[in-house]
C-alpha positions as a Markdown table, in Angstrom:
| # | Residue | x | y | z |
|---|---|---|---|---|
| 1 | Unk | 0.0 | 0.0 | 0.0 |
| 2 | Unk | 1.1 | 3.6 | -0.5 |
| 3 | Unk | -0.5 | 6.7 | 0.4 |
| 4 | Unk | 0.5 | 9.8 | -2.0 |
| 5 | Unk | 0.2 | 13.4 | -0.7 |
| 6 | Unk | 2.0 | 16.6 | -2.0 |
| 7 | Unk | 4.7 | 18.1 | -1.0 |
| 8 | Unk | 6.7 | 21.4 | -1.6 |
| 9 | Unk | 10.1 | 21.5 | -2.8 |
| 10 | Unk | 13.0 | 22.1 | 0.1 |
| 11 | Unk | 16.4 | 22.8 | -0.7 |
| 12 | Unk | 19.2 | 20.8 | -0.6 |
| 13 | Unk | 20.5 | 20.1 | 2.9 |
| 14 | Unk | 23.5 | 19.2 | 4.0 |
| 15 | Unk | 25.5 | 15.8 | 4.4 |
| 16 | Unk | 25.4 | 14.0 | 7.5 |
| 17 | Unk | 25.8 | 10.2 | 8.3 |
| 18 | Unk | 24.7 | 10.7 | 12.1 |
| 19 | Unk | 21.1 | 9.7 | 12.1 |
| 20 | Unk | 18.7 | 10.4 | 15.6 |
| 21 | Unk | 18.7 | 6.6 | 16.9 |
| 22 | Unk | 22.6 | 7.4 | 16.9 |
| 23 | Unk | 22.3 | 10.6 | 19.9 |
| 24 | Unk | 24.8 | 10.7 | 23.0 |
| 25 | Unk | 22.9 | 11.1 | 26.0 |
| 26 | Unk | 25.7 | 13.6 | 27.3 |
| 27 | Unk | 23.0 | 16.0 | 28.1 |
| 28 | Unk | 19.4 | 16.5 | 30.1 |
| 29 | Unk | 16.6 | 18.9 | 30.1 |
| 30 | Unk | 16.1 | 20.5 | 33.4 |
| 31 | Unk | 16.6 | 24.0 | 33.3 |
| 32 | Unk | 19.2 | 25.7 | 35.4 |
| 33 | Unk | 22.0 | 23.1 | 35.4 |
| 34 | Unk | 24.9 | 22.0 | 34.1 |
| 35 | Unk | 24.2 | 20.5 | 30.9 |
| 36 | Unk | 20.6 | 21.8 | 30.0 |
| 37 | Unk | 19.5 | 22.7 | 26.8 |
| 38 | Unk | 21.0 | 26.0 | 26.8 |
| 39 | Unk | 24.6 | 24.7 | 27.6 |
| 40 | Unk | 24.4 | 21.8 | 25.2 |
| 41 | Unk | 26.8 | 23.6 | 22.9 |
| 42 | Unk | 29.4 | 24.2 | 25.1 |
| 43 | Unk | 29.3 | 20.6 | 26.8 |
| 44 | Unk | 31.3 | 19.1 | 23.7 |
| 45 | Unk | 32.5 | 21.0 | 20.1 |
| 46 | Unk | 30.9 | 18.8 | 18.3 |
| 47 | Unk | 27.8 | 20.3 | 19.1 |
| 48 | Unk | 28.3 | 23.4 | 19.3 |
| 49 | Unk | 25.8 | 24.3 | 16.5 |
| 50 | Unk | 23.1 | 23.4 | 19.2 |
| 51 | Unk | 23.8 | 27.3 | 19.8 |
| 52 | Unk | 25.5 | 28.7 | 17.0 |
| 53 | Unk | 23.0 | 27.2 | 14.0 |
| 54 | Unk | 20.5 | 28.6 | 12.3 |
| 55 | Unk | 18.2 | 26.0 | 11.5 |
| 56 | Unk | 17.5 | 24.6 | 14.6 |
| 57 | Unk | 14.8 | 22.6 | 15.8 |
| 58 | Unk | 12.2 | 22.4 | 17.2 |
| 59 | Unk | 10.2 | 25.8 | 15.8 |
| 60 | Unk | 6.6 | 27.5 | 17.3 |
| 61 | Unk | 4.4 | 26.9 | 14.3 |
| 62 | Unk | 1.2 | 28.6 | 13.2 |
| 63 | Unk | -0.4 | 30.3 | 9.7 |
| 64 | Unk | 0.7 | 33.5 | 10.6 |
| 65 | Unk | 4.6 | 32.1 | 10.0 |
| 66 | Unk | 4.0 | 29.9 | 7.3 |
| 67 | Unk | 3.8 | 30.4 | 3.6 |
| 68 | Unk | 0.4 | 28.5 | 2.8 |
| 69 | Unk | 0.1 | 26.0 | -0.2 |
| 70 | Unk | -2.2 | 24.0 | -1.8 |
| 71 | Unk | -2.0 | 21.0 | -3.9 |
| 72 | Unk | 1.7 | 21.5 | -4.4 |
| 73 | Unk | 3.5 | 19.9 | -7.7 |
| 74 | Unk | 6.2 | 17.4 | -5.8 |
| 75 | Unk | 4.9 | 14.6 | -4.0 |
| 76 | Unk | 5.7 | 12.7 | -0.7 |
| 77 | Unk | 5.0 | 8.9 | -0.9 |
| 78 | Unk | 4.4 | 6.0 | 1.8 |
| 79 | Unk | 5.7 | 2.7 | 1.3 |
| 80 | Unk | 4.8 | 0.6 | 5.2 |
| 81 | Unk | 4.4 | -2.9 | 5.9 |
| 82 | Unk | 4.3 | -4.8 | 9.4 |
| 83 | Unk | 7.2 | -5.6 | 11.0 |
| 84 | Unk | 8.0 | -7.0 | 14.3 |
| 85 | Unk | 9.0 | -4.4 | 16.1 |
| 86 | Unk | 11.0 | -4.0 | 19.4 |
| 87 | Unk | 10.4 | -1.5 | 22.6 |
| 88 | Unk | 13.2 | -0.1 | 24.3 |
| 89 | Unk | 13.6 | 2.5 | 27.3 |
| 90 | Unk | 16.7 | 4.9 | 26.3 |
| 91 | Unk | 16.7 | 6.6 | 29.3 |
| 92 | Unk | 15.7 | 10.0 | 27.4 |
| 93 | Unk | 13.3 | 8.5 | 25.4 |
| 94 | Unk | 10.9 | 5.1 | 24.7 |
| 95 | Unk | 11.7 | 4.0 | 21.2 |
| 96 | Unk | 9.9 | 2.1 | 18.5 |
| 97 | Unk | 11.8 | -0.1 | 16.2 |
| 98 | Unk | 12.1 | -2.2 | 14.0 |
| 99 | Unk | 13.6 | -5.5 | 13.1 |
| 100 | Unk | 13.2 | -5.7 | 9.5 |
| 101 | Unk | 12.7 | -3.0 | 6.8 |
| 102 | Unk | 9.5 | -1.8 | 7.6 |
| 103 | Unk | 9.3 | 0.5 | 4.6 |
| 104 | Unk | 10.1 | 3.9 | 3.7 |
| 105 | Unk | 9.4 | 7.7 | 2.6 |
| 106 | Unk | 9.6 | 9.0 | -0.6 |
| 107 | Unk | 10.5 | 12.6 | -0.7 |
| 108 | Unk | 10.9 | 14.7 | -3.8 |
| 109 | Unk | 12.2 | 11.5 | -5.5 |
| 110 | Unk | 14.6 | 10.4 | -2.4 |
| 111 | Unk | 13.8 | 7.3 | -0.4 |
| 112 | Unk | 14.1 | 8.0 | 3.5 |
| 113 | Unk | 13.7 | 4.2 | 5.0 |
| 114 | Unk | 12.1 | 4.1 | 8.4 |
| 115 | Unk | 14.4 | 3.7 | 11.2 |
| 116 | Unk | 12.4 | 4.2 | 14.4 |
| 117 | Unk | 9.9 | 6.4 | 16.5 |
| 118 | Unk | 10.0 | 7.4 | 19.7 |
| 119 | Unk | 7.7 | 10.1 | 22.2 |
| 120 | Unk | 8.5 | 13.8 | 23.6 |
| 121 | Unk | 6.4 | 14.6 | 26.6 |
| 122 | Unk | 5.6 | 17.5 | 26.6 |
| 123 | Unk | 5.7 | 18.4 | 22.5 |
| 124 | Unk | 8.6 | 19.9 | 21.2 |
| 125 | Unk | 7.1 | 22.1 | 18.4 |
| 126 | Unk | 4.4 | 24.2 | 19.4 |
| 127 | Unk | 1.3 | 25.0 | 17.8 |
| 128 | Unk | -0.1 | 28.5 | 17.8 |
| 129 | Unk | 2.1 | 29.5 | 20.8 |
| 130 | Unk | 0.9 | 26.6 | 22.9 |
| 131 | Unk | 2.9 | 23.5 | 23.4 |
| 132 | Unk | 0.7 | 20.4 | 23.6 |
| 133 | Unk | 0.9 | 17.1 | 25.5 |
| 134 | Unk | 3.1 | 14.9 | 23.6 |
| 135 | Unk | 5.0 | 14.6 | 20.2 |
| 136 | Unk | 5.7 | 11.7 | 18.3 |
| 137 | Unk | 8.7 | 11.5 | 15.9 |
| 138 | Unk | 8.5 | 9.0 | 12.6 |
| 139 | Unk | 12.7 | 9.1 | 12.0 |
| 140 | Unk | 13.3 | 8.0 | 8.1 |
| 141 | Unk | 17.2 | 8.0 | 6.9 |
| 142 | Unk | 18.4 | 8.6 | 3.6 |
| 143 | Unk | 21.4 | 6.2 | 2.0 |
| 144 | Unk | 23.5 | 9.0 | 1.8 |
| 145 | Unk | 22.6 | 9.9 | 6.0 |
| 146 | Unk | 20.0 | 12.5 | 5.6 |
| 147 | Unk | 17.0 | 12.3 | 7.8 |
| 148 | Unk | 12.9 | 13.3 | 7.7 |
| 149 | Unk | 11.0 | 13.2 | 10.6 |
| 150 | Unk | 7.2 | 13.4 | 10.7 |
| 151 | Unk | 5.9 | 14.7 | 13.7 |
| 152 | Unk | 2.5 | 14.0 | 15.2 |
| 153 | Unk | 1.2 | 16.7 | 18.2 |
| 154 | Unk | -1.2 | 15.3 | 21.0 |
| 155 | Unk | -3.5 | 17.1 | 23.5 |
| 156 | Unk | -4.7 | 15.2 | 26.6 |
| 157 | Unk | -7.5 | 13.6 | 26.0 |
| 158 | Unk | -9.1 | 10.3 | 24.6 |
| 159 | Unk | -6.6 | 7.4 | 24.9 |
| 160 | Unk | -4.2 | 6.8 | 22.0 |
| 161 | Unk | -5.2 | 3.8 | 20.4 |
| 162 | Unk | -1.6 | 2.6 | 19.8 |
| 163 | Unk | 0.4 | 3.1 | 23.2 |
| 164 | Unk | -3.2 | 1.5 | 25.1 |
| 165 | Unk | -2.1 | -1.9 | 22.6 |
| 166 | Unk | 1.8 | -1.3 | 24.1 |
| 167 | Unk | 1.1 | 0.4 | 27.8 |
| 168 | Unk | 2.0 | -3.0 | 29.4 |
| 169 | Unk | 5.3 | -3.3 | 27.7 |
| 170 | Unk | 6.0 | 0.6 | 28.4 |
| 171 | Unk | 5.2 | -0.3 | 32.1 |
| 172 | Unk | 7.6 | -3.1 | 32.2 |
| 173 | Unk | 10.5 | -1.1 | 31.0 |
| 174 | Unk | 9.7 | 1.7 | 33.1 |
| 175 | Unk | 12.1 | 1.0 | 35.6 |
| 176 | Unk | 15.2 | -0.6 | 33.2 |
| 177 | Unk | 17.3 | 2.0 | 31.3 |
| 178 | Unk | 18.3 | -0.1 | 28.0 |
| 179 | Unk | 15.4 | -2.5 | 28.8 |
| 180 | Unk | 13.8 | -4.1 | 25.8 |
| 181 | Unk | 10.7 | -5.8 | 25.3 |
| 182 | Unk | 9.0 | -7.3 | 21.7 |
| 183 | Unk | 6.1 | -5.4 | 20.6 |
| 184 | Unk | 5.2 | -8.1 | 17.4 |
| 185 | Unk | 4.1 | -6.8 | 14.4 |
| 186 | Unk | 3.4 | -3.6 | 14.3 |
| 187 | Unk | 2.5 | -1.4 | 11.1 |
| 188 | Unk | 3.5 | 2.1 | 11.1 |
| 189 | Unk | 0.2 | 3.3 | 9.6 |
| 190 | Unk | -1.0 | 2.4 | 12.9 |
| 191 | Unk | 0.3 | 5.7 | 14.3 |
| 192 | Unk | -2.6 | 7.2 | 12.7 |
| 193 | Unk | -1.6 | 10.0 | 10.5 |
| 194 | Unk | -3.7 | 12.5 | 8.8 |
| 195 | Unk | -1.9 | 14.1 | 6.3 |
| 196 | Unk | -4.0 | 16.2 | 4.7 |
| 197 | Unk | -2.5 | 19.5 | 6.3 |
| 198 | Unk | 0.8 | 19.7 | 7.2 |
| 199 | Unk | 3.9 | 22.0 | 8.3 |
| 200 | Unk | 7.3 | 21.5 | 6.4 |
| 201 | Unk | 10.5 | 23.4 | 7.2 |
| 202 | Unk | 13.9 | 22.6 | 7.3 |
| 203 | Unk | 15.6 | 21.9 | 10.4 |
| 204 | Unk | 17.9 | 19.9 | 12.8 |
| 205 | Unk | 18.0 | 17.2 | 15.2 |
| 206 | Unk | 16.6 | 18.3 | 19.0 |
| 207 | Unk | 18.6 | 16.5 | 20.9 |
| 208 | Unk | 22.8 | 16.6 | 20.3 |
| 209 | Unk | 24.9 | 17.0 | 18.3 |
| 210 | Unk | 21.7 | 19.3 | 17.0 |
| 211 | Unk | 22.9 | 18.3 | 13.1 |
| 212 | Unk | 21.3 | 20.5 | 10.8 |
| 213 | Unk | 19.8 | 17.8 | 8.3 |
| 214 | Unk | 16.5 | 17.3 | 9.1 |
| 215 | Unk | 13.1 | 17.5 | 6.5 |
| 216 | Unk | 10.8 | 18.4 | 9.1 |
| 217 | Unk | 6.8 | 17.4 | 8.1 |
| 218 | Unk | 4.5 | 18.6 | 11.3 |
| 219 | Unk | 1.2 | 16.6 | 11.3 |
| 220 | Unk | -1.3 | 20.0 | 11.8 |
| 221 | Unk | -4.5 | 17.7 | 13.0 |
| 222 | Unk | -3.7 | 17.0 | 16.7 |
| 223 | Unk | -4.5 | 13.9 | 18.3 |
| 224 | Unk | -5.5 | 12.8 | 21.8 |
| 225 | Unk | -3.5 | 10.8 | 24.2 |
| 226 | Unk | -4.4 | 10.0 | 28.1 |
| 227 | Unk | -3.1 | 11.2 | 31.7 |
| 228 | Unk | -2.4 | 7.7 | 32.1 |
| 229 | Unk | -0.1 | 7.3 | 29.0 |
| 230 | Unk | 1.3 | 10.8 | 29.2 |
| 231 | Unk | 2.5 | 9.6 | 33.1 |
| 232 | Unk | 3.1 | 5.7 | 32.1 |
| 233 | Unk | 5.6 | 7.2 | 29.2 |
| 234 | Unk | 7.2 | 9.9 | 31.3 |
| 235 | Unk | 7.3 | 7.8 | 34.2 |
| 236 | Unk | 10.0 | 5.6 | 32.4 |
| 237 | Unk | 12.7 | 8.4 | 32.2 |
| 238 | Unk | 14.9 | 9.2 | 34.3 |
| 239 | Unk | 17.7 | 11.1 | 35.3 |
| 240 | Unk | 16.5 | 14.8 | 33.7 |
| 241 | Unk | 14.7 | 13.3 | 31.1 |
| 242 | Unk | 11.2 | 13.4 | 32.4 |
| 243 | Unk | 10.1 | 16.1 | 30.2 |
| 244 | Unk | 12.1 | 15.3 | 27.3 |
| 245 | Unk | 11.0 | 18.7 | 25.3 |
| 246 | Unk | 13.9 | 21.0 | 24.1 |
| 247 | Unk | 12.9 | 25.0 | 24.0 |
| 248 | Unk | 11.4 | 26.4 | 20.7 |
| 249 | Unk | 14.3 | 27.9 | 18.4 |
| 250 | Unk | 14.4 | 31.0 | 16.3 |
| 251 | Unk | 13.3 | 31.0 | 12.8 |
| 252 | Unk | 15.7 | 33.3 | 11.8 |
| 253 | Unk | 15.2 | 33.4 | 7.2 |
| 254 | Unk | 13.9 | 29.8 | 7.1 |
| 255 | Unk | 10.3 | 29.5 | 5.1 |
| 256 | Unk | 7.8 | 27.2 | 6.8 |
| 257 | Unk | 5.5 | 25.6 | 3.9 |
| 258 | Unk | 2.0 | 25.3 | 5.3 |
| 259 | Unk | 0.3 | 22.9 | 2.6 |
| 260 | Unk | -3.1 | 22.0 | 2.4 |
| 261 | Unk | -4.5 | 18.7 | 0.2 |
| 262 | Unk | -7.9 | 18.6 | -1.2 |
| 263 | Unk | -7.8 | 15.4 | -2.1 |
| 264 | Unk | -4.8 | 13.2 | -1.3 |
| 265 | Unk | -5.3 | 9.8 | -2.7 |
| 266 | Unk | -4.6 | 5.9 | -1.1 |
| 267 | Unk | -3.3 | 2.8 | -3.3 |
């Protein structure tokens, strides 16, 4: 199966072989100490373009930043199949992946195969101003190193169909940084996308060494996940990574594509 949406043309962005599953974990989030987001660019020099860049992520997005388009001319195209699939407690992060090629994005011609997922609570973008519950990331990688990431916003709400299938597996890593636990198949058009509206921009990687070599697509209908879930999957971090959100970075020149699709099409 393959859905086919459009997409708007982004530059070129530069080489890098370092995808996200790849992160040190050098680093936490609370504010105030030694190594929070503010000082990651002077904890090593290789990431020193967590301060210095200029296309850093994540971004505040709304319409009033974002140069609106419909029914662009390129195209985005999902290739997924089920795979079993492996949980995993990082310590900053639970993680999603995969133990066979569980298929891929196409992106103005460019295949980005998918490499894992893994939840922000709170979100790291924000919408309108407002930053929401939770954020999912979709990591693809390139051949040549280059990484998309489709992110997908949540409010607290209605339980998330998907973590309710995994919360018992999430529970029983909670308490075992680098525990693993297998998921079995899992299809990643389970995560329920809608991707009839969407945010594009160019970015980075929010976590170090903050590479700037991220295709950034932002999911703009939110969905709904539980106190329950939000506490089950913060609950198994640890360490300064309970709320595993980096601040919102400048803009600066960058364009943020807001593009609408009036009739995207399924095969």
């Amino acid at each position: 199966m393959k859905t086919i949406i459009l997409f708007v043309t982004f530059l070129a962005l530069s080489s890098s072989s370092l995808a996200a599953d790849e992160t040190e974990t050098e680093f936490h989030y609370r504010k105030g100490e030694e190594a929070d987001p503010s000082k990651w660019s002077t904890i090593k020099k290789e990431w020193r373009i967590c301060g210095t860049g200029k296309r850093q992520s994540p971004i505040d997005l709304s319409p009033k930043i974002a140069r609106v388009v419909h029914n662009s001319t390129e195209l985005i195209e999902t290739y997924y199949k089920p795979v079993v699939a492996t949980l995993q407690n990082r310590g900053y992060d639970i993680m999603v992946s995969w133990e066979d090629d569980a298929g891929k994005v196409v992106i103005n011609k460019t295949d980005y195969k998918l490499v894992q997922s893994h939840w922000h609570a709170p979100s790291e973008h924000f919408l309108n101003g407002e930053r929401l519950a939770m954020e999912l990331h979709m990591v693809h990688k390139s051949k040549e190193g280059h990484l998309a990431v489709i992110g997908v916003l949540f409010r607290e709400g209605k339980p998330n169909a998907f973590i309710s299938r995994i919360m018992d597996k999430i529970n029983s890593i909670a308490d075992i940084q680098g525990g693993k636990a297998s998921i079995g198949k899992i299809d990643p058009r389970e995560f329920g996308w809608d991707l009839t509206k969407f945010y594009e921009y160019s970015g980075s990687l929010t976590t170090p060494p903050c590479t700037e070599d991220v295709i950034w697509t932002i999911i703009n209908k939110v969905g709904t996940v539980s106190r329950e879930q939000i506490v089950s999957v913060v609950d198994a971090r640890r360490g300064g990574f309970e709320a595993n959100a980096r601040p919102a970075q400048p803009l600066y020149r960058r364009t943020v594509y807001l593009n609408e699709q009036s009739t995207p099409s399924e095969h």
